[in-house]
C-alpha positions as CSV (number, residue, x, y, z in Angstrom):
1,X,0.0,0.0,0.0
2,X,1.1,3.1,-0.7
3,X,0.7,6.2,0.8
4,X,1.1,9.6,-0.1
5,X,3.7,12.1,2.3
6,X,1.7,15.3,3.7
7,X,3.0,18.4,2.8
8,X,4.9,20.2,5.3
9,X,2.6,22.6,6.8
10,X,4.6,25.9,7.3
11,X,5.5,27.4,10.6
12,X,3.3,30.5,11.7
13,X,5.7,32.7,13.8
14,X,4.5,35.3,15.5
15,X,3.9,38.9,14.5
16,X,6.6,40.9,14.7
17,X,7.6,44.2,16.7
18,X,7.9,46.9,13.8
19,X,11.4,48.0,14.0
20,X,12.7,50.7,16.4
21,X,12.7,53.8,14.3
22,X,16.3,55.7,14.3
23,X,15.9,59.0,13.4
24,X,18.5,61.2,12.3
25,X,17.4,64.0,14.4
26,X,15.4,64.0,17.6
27,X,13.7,67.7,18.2
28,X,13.2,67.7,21.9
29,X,11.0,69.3,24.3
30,X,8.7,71.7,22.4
31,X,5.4,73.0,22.3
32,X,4.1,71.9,19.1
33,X,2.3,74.1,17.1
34,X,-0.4,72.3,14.1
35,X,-2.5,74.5,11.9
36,X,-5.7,72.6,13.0
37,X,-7.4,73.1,16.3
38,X,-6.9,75.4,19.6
39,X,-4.2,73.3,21.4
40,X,-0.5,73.0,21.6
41,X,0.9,69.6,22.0
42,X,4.1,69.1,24.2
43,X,5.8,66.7,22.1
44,X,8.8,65.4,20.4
45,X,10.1,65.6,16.6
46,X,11.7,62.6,15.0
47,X,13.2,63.4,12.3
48,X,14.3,60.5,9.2
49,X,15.6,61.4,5.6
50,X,14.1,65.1,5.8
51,X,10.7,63.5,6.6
52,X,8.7,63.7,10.0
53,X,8.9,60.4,11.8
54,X,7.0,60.8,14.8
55,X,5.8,63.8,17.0
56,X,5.0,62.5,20.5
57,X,6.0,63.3,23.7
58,X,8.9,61.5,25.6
59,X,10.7,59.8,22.6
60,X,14.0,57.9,23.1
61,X,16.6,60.4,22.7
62,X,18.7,57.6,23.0
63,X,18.2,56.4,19.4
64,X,18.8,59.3,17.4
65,X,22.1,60.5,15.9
66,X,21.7,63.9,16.9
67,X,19.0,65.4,19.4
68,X,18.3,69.1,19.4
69,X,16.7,70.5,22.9
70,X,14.2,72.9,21.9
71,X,14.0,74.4,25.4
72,X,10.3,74.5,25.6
73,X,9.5,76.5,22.5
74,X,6.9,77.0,20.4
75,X,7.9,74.8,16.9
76,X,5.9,76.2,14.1
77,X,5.9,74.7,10.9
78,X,8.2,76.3,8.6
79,X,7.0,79.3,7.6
80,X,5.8,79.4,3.1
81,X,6.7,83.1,2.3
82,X,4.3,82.7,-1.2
83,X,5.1,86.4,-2.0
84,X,9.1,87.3,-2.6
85,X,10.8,88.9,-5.3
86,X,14.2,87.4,-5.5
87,X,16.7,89.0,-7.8
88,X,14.0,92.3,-8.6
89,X,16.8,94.9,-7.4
90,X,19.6,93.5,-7.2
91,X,21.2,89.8,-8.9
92,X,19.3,86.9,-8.7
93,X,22.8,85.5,-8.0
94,X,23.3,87.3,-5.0
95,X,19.7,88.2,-3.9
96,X,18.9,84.5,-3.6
97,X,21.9,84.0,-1.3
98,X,21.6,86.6,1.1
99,X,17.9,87.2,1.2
100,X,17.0,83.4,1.6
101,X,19.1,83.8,4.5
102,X,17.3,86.7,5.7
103,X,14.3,84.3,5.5
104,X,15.7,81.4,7.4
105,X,16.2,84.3,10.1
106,X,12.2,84.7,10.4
107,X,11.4,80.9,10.3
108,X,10.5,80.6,6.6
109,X,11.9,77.3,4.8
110,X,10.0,77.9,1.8
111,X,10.3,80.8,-0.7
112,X,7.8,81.3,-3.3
113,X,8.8,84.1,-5.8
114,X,7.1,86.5,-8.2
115,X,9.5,86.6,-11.5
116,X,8.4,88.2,-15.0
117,X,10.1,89.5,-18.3
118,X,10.6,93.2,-19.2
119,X,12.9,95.5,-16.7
120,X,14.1,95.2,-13.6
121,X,14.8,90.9,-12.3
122,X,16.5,89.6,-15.7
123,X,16.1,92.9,-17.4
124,X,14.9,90.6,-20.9
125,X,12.1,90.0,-22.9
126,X,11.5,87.3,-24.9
127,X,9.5,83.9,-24.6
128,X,9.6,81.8,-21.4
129,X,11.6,78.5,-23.3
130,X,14.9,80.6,-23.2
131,X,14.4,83.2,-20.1
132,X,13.3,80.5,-17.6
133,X,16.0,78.1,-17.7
134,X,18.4,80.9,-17.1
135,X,16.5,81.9,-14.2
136,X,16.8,78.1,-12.6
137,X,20.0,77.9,-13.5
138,X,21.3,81.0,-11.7
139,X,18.7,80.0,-9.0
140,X,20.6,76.8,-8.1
141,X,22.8,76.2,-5.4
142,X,21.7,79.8,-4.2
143,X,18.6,79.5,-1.9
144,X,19.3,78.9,1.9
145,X,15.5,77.6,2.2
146,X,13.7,75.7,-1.0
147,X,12.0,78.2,-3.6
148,X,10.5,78.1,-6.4
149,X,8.6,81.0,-8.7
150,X,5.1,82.3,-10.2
151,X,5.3,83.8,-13.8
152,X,3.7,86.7,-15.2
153,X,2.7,86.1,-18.7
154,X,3.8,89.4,-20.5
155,X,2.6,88.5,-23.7
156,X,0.7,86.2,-26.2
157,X,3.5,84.0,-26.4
158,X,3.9,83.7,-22.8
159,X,0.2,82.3,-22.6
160,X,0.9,80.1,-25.3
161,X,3.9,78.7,-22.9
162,X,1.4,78.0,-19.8
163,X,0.9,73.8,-20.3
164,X,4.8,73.7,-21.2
165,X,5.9,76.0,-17.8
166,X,3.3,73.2,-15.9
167,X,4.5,70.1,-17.4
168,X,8.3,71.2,-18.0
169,X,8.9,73.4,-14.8
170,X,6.4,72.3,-12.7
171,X,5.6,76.4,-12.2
172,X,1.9,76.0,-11.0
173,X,0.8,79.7,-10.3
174,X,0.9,82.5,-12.8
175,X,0.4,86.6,-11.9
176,X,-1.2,89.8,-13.5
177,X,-0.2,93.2,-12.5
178,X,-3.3,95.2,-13.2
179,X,-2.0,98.8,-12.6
180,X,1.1,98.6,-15.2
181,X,-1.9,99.2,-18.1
182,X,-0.4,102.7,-17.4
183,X,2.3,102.4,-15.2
184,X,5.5,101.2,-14.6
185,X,7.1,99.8,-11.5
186,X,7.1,102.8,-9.7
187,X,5.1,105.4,-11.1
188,X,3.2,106.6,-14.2
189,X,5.1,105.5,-17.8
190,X,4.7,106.5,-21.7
191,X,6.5,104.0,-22.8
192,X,4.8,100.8,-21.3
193,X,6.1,98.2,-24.0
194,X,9.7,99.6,-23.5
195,X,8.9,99.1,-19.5
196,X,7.5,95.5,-20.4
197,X,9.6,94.4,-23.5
198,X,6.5,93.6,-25.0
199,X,6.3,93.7,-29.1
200,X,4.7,96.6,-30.7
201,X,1.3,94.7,-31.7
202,X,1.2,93.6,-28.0
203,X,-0.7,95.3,-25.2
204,X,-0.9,94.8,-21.2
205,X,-4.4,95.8,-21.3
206,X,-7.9,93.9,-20.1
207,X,-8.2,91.9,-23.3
208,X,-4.7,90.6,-22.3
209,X,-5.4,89.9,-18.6
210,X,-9.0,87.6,-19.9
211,X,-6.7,85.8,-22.3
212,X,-4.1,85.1,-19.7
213,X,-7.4,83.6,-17.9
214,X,-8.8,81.9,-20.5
215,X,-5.3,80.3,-20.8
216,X,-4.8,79.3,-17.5
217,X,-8.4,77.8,-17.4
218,X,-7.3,75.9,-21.1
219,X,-4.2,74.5,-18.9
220,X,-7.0,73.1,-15.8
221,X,-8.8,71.2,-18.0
222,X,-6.0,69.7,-19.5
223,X,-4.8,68.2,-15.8
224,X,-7.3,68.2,-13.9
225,X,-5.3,66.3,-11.2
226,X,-3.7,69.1,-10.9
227,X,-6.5,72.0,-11.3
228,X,-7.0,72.3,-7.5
229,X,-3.3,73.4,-7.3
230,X,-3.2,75.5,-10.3
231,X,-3.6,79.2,-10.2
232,X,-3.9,82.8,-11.1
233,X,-2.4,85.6,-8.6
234,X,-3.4,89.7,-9.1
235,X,-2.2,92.9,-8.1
236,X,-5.5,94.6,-7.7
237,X,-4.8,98.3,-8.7
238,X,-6.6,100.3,-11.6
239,X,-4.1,101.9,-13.9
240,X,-6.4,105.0,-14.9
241,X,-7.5,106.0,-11.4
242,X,-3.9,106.3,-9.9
243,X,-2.7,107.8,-13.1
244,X,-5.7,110.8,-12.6
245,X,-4.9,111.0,-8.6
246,X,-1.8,110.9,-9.4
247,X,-1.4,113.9,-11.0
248,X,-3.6,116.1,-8.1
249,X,-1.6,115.1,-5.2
250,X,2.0,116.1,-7.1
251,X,0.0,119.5,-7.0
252,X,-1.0,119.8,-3.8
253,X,2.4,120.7,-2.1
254,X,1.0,120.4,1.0
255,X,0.6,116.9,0.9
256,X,3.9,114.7,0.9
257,X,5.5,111.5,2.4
258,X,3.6,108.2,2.7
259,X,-0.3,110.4,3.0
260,X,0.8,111.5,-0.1
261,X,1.4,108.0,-2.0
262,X,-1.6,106.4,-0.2
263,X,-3.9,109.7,-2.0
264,X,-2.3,108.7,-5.7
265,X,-3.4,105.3,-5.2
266,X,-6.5,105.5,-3.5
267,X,-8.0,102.5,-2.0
268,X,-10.9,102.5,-4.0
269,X,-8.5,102.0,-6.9
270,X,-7.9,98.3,-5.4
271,X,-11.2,98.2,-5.4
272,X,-12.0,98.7,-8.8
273,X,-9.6,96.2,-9.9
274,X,-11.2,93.5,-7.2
275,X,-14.5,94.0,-9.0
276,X,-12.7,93.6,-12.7
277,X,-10.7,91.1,-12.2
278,X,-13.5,88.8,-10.6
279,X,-16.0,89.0,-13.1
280,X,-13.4,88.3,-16.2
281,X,-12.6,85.0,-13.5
282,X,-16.3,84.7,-13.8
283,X,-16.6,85.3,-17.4
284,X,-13.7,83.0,-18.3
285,X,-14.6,79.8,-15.7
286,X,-11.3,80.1,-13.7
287,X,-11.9,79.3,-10.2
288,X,-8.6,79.4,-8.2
289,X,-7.9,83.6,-7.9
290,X,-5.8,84.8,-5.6
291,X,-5.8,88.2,-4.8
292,X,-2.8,89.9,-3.6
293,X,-1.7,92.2,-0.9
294,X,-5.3,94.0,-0.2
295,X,-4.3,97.0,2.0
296,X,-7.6,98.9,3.2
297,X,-10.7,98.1,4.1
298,X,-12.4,99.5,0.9
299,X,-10.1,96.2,-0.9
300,X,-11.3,93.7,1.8
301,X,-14.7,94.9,1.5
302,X,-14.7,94.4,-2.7
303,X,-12.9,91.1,-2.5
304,X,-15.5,89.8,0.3
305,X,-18.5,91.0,-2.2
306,X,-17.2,89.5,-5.0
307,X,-17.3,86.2,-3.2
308,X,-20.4,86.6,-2.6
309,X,-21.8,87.4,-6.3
310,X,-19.5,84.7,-7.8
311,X,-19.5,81.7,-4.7
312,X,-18.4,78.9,-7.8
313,X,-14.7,81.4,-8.0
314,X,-12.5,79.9,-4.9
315,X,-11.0,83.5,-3.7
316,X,-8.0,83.4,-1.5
317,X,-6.9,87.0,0.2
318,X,-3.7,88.1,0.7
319,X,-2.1,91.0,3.5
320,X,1.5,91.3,4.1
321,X,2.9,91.8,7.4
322,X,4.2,95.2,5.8
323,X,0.5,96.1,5.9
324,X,-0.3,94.6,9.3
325,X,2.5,96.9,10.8
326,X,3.3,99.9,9.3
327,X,0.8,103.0,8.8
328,X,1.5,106.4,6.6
329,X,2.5,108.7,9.9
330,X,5.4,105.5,10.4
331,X,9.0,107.7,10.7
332,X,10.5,105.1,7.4
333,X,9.0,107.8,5.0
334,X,9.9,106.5,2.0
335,X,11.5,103.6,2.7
336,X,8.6,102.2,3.0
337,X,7.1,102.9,-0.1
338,X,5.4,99.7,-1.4
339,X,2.9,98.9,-4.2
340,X,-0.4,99.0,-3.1
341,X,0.7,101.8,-0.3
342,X,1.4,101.5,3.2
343,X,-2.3,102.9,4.5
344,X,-3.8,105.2,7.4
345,X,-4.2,103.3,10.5
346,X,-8.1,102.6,10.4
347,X,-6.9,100.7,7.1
348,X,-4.9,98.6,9.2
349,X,-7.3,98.2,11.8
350,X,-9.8,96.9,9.6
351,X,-6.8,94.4,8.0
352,X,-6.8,92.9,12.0
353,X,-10.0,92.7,12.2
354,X,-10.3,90.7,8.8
355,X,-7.2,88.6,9.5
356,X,-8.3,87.5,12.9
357,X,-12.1,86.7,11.4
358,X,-10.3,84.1,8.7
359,X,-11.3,86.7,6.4
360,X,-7.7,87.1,4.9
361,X,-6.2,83.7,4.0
362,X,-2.4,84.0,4.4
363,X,0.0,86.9,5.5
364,X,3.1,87.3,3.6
365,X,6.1,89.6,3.5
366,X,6.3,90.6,0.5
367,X,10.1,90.7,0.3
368,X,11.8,92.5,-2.3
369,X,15.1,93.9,-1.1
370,X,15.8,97.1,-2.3
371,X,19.2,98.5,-1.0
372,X,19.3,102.5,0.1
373,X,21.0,104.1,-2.6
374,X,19.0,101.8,-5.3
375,X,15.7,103.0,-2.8
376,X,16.1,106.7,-2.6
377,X,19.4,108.6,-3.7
378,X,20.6,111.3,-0.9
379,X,19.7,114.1,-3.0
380,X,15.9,113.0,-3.1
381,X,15.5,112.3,0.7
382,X,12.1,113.3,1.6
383,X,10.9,113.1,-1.5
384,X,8.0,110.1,-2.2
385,X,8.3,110.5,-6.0
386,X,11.7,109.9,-6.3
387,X,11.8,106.8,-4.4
388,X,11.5,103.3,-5.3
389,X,8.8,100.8,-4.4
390,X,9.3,97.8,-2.1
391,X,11.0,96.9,0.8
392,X,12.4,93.4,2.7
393,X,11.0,91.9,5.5
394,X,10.8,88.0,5.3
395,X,13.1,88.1,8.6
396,X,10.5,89.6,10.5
397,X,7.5,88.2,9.2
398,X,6.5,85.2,11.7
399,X,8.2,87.2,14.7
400,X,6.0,90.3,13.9
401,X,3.0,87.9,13.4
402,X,3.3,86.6,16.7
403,X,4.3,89.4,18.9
404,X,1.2,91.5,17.4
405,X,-1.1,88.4,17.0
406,X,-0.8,87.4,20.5
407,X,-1.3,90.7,21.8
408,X,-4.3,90.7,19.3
409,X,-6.1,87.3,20.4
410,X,-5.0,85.1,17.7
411,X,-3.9,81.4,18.2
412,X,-1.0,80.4,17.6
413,X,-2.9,77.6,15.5
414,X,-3.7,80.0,13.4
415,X,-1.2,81.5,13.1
416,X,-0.1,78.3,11.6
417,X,-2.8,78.2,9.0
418,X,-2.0,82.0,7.8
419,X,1.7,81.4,7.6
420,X,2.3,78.2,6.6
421,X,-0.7,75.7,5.6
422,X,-2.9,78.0,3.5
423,X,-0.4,79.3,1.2
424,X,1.0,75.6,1.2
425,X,-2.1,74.2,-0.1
426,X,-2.9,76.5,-2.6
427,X,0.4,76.5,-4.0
428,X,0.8,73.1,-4.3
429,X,3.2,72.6,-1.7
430,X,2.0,69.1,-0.1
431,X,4.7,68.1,2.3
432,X,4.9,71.5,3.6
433,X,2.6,73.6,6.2
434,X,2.3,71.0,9.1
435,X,4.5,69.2,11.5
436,X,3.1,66.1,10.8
437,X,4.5,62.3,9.8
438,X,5.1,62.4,6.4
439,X,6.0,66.1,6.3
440,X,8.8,67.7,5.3
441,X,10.9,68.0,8.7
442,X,10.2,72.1,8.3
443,X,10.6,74.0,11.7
444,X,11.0,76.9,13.1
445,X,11.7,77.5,17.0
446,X,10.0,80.5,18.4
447,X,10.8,81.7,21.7
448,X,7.2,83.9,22.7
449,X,8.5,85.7,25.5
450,X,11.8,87.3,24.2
451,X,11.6,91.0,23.3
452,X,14.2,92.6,20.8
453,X,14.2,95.2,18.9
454,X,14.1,95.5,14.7
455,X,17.8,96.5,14.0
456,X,18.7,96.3,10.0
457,X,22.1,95.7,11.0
458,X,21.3,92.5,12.8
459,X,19.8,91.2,9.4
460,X,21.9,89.0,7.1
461,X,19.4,90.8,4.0
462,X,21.9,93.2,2.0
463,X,19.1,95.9,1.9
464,X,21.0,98.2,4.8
465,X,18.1,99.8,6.0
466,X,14.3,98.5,7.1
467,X,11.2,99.9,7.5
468,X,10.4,98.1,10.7
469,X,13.2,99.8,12.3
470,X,13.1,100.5,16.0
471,X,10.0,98.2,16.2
472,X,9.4,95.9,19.6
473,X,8.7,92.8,18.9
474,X,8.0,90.2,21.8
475,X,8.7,87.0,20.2
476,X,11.8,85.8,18.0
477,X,12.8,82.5,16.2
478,X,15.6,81.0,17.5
479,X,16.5,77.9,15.1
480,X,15.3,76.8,11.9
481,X,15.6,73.4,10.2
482,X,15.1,72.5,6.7
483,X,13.8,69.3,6.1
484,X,15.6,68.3,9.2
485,X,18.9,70.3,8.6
486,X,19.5,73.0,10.8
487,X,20.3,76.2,8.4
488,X,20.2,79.2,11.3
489,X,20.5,79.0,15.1
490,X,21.3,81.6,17.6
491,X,21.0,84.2,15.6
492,X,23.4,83.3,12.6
493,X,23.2,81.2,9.2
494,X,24.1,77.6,9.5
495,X,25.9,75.6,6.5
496,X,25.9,76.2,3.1
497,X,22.8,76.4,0.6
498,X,21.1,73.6,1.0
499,X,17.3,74.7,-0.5
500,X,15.8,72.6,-3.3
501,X,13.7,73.9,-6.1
502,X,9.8,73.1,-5.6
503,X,8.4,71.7,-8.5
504,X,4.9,72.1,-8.4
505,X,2.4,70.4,-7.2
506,X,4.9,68.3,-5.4
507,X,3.9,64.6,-4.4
């Protein structure tokens, strides 16, 4: 008789522990800040390949290569600055070096600059296919903290270039500076296509800014994995009204300074442009609008109504912490002259009141280092006109925010949301704006009880000078880590460049 052998029934072994995690950096003993919620959590930061590992409290410090004790401080996530102008004054070359470090200063890991044709940054026309490569070239190796850029189509060409600057460059957000239909960067221009290095059959006008829309839409459609993340960002000033104002307040000599700028571009002027801009959004089925820098109540007040009229148009508001601190009787004169203008103080009243109501989406800074003699020659002190527009400020931007904030009411939560998770999400940045497992290991260390005092000189920025100067703040970031790296601590600039270029939307 025969008989067939059994098959050898295999062994079950037990489950297995999963395997102690050793991260590469431990973050110890800090208050952690999410964007979500009303609560700190007191917690840990493990820290693996530039990725959160774990946040919880009393981790095993004994496991980690390196542990950092953050003393009890607040960790915010890094901050995303998702309004800079890199290289607009000065060298890309030497802008992105010195004013990324000026952002790892305030806490920010992730700089998202505004970058076009025509004078000033490159000082070229031309299509995108030959001027952007250039611009990433220079770029790399540069930044201190990651970065990447919105475009400005200038032209018809550049909106032809929209699905290739997606697909190619991963650039994800595109920008329309209403008030140059008259203007140039700093004040009212004949020769607008010599301004813009725009061809002679091309114009920066209306028609230009719905095709630009129309584009973008096109561009949607054709990912629509990507649509969510895909958008259009506007300076929100009319061109004719601040040429017409402009011209009665240079003849009213008794009117000068920062009243004087604020009356040429009166904020009914932003508006205007608010109103126009959302119904070509409406008329051209682009939802994702982002409207930049509103700086008085009469802007906040259009923007809110036209979310109302057009509720299918997702509308995200902008304020810079420019805006949030600075009003036209400040002693900076013209230094701080900025486009839109630094407003009276109900203006920035009513910003408060809007930020803290989650009527204002994100604050930025802004940033656009302009150094003194570049700003405002000697023998045009004290005059407005003569002076150029925009001023740095990415160091102070989450220290201001918190000092002012807190004394405000806000949470630190949302603080959060304003400085790092909002602009994150709409720019497609999805491993930033939370400290959270999977994240990029983006931090920055804020002590909340520290007062200092704004001193340019203390600023790594090349600019000289700020408009904040002589300003008490209560809170200052004391280290700040790049996807796990730490790139300042203690008040100087740690390493070399280590920031990586955000190709958008990331993974």
């Amino acid at each position: 008789m025969t008989t067939t052998p059994r098959k050898a029934i295999p062994r079950m072994n037990a489950a297995r522990p999963p395997k102690p995690i050793r991260p590469d950096l431990l973050i110890k003993n800090v208050r952690v800040v999410r964007p979500h919620g009303q609560a700190l959590h007191e917690a840990d930061i493990a820290i693996k390949d530039g990725r959160i590992v774990q946040v919880a409290p009393a981790l095993d410090a004994s496991r980690a290569k390196a542990v950092h004790d953050g003393r009890g401080r607040l960790a915010f996530p890094g901050v995303v600055d998702a309004h800079m102008h890199a290289g607009i004054y000065s060298p890309l070359a030497e802008d992105a070096v010195t004013e990324s470090q000026a952002a790892a200063m305030g806490g920010v890991t992730s700089s998202l600059n505004y970058f076009r044709t025509g004078q000033y940054y490159l000082n070229k026309g031309g299509p995108y296919k030959d001027f952007y490569p250039e611009v990433l070239k220079t770029a790399k190796g540069r930044f201190h903290v990651d970065y990447g850029f919105h475009l400005a189509p200038m032209d018809g060409t550049h909106i032809a270039e929209i699905p290739q600057l997606i697909a190619k460059h991963g650039v994800a957000s595109f920008k329309i500076f209403m008030f140059y239909g008259s203007h140039g960067l700093h004040g009212a221009s004949d020769s607008q296509r010599d301004f813009l290095m725009i061809g002679p059959d091309e114009r920066y006008d209306f028609a230009h800014f719905e095709f630009i829309m129309r584009g973008i839409q096109a561009a949607r459609e054709q990912w629509p994995d990507k649509a969510a993340q895909i958008s259009l960002s506007l300076h929100c000033e009319t061109a004719e009204i601040m040429t017409a104002y402009t011209r009665l307040v240079e003849k009213n000599k008794g009117l000068k300074g920062l009243p004087a700028y604020h009356a040429s571009r009166p904020p009914h002027s932003e508006g205007l442009a608010v109103f126009i801009a959302s119904y070509l959004a409406h008329e051209t089925n682009l939802s994702n609008i982002n409207l930049l820098h509103l700086s008085s109540r009469k802007a906040v007040q259009a923007a809110l109504m036209m979310a109302d009229v057009f509720p299918h148009i997702d509308f995200r508001r902008e304020v810079t912490i420019g805006h949030l601190m600075l009003d036209v009787t400040s002693p900076a004169a013209e230094l701080a002259k900025v486009n839109p203008p630094i407003r009276p103080r109900e203006d920035v009243e009513y910003l408060w009141d809007a930020l803290l109501a989650g009527e204002l989406d994100w604050v930025v800074s802004d940033h656009a280092c302009c150094r003194h003699e570049t700003k405002i020659p000697k023998r045009y002190f004290g005059n407005i006109w003569m002076a150029k527009s925009g001023f740095g400020g990415t160091e102070y931007l989450l220290p201001a925010l918190v000092s002012e904030g807190s004394r405000r009411g806000m949470s630190y939560n949302q603080m959060a949301r304003v400085t790092s998770w909002n602009p994150a999400r709409r720019f497609g940045l999805n491993r930033k704006g939370d400290i959270d497992v999977g994240f990029d290991a983006d931090v920055a260390l804020v002590d909340p009880a520290q007062r200092w005092t704004i001193r340019a000189k203390e600023s790594p920025s090349t600019q000289g000078y700020s408009p904040f100067e002589g300003l008490e703040l209560s809170a200052r970031v004391d280290t700040t880590f790049l996807r796990g790296e730490c790139i300042y601590d203690g008040g100087r600039i740690v390493g070399k460049p280590r920031g990586q270029y955000l190709f958008r939307p990331t993974d």
